[in-house]
C-alpha positions as CSV (number, residue, x, y, z in Angstrom):
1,X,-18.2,283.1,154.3
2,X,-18.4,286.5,155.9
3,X,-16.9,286.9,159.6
4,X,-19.5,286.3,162.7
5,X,-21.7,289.7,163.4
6,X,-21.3,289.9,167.2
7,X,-25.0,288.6,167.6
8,X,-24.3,285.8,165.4
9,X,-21.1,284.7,167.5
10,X,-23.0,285.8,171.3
11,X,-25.9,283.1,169.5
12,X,-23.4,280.6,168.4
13,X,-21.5,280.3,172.2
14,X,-24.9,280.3,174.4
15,X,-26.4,277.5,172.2
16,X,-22.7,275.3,172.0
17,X,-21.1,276.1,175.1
18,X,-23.7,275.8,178.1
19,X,-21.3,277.7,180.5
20,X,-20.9,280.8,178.5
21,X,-24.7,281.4,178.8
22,X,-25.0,280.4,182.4
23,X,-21.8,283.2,182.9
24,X,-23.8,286.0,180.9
25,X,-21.6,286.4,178.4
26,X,-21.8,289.6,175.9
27,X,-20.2,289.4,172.4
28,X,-19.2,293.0,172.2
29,X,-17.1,292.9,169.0
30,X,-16.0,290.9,166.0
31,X,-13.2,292.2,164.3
32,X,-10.3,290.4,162.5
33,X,-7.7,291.0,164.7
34,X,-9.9,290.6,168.1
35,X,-12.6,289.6,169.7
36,X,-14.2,291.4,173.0
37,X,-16.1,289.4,175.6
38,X,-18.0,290.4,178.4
39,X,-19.5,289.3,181.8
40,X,-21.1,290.7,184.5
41,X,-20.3,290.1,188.0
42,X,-22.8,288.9,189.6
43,X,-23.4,285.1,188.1
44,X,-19.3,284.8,188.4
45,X,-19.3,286.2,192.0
46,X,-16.7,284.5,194.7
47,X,-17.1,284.4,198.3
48,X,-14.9,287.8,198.3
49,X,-17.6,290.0,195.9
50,X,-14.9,289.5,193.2
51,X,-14.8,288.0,189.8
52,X,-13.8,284.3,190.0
53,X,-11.0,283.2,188.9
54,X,-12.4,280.2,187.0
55,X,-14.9,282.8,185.4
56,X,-12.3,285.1,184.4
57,X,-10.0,282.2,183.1
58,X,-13.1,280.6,180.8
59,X,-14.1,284.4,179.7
60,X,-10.5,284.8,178.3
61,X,-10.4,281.4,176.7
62,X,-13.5,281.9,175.3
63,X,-12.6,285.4,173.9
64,X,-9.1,283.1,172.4
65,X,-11.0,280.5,171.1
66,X,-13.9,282.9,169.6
67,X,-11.0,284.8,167.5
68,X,-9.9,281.9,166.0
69,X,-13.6,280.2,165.2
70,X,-14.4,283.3,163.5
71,X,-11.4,283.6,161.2
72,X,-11.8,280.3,160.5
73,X,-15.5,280.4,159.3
74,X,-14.3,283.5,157.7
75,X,-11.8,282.0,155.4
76,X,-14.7,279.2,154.5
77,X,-12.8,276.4,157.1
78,X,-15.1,273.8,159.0
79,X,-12.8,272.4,161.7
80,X,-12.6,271.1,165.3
81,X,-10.6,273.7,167.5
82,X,-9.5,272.7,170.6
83,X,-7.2,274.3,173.6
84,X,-4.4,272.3,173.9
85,X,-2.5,274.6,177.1
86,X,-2.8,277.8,178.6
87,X,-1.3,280.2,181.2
88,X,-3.1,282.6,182.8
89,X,-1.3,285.2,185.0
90,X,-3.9,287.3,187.6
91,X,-2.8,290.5,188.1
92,X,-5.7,291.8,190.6
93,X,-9.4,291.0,191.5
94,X,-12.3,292.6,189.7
95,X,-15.1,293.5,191.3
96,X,-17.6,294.2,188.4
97,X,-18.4,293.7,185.3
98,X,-15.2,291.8,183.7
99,X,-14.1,291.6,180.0
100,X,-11.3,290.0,177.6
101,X,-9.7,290.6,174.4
102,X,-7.8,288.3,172.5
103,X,-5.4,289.0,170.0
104,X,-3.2,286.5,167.8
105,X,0.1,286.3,169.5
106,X,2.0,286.6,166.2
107,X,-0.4,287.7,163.5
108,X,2.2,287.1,160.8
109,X,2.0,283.4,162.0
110,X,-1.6,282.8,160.2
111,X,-0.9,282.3,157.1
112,X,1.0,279.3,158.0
113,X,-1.4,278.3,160.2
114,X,-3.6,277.9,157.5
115,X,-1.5,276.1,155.1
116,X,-0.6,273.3,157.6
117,X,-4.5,272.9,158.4
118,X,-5.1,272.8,154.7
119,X,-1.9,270.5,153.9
120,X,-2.1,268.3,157.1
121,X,-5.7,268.6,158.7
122,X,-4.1,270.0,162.0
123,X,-2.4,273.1,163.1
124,X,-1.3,275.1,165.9
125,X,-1.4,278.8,166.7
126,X,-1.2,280.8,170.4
127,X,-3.7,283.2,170.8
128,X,-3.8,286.1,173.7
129,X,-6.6,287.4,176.1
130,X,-6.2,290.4,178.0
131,X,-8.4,290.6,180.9
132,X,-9.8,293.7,182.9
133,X,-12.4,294.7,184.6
134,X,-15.9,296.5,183.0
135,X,-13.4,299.9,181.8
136,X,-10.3,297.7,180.4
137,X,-8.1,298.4,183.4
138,X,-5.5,295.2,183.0
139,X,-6.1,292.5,185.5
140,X,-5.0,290.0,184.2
141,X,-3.6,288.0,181.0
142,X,-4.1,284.6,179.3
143,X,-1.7,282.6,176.5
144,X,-3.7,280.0,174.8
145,X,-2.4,277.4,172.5
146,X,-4.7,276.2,170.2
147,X,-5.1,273.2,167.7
148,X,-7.6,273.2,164.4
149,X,-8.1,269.6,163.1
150,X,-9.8,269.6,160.0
């Protein structure tokens, strides 16, 4: 199975998780080692005119959770991924357009990720968001842990 095209991935999270479509969420890229996200500001708006936090926190665990759905589906594996716990660190507000990158927190780590779905029908991996606002200035920085159950 080829990885998600953007469109593909943008299609798959409006029609399975409601609150990405109501938050305007953008696929911008699919690429093995990341996946950008998007969001405008204006149907994640606090009572300040800036991005809020809730918003910014489900953006970067969608942009986690979208890298690791898509290298799954590309390596032909059907299998429940969950988050298990996060930390997100706010560096400062946004107020614009928002996105997040994620990034496997130890690439080398996948290859045993896989093997221990295969072999026990659940594993573990941490995945990375970086937050910033509508140019990629940092603002702020999630660390997911995440569980595949086959």
């Amino acid at each position: 199975m080829a990885a998600l095209t953007a469109g593909a991935l943008e299609r798959y999270l409006h029609d399975h998780i409601p609150l990405s479509r109501a938050m305007a969420v953008e696929v911008v890229s699919t690429e093995p080692d990341g996946v950008l996200l998007r969001a405008p500001l204006a149907p994640n708006i606090n009572h300040r005119d800036t991005v809020f936090g809730g918003s910014a926190s489900a953006l970067a665990i969608l942009a986690a959770w979208s890298l690791l759905h898509q290298r799954l589906g590309a390596e032909g594996l059907d299998s429940r991924l969950v988050i298990q716990r996060n930390t997100m660190e706010y560096e400062q507000p946004i107020a614009g357009a928002f996105q997040a990158r994620s990034a496997l927190v130890e690439p080398q780590q996948w290859p045993q990720f896989i093997r221990m779905l295969a072999r026990k029908g659940k594993a573990r991996i941490a995945v990375a968001s970086l937050l910033g606002d509508e140019h990629g200035t940092p603002a702020g920085r999630l660390v997911g842990e995440f569980v595949a159950l086959g």
